[in-house]
N, C-alpha and C positions, 0 to 999 in steps of 0.2 A: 647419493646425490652427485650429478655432474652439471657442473655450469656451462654454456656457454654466451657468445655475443649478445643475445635477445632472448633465451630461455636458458629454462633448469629442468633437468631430468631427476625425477623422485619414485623411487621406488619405497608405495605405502602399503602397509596392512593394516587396515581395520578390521572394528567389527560391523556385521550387516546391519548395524540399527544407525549408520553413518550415512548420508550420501553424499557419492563423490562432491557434488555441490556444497555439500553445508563443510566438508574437510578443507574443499579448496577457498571459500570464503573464509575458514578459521584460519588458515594457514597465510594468505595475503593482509590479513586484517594485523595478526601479531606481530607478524615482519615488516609491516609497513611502519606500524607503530613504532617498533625495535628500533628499524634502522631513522626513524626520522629522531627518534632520541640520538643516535649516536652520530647522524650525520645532517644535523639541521643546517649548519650555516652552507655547506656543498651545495645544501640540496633545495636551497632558500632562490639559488640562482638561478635553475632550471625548471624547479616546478614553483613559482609565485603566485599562480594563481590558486591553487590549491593542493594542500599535501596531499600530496595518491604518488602511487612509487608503479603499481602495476596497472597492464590494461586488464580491462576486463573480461578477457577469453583465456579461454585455456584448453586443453587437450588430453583426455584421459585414455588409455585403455586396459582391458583387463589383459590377464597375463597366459590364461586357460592353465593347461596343463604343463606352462614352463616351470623349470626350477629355479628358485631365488636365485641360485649362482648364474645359471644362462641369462637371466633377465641383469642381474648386478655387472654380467662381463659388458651385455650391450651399453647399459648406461656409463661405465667407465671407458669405453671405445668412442662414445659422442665427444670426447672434449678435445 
């Protein structure tokens, strides 16, 4: 994982009975939750009208025939 200003770079494996959809929906749903636990009164300022932390787009692609390490160098080079 690399953060930056307005995204995050994740490098996932699943298995094929996943779709990137239903991974990325699991994945903002738990961490939205997480961080509004841990950062409710911050985030009470900014988002008032209703707790949502992400937009709703995202960006996936597959990797083909890279190796985790080529794919793990790019995503540590984004930040």
């Amino acid at each position: 994982m690399e953060t930056d200003n307005d995204h995050i770079h994740l490098l996932i494996n699943s298995v094929p009975k996943l779709s990137p959809l239903s991974i990325v929906r699991r994945l903002k749903s738990i961490s939205t939750y997480r961080i509004w636990q841990l950062f409710h009164n911050e985030l009470t300022a900014h988002f008032w009208k209703e707790h949502t932390f992400w937009t709703d787009g995202y960006f996936i692609c597959s990797v083909g025939n890279a190796s985790a390490e080529v794919i793990q160098q790019y995503i540590a080079s984004q930040g």
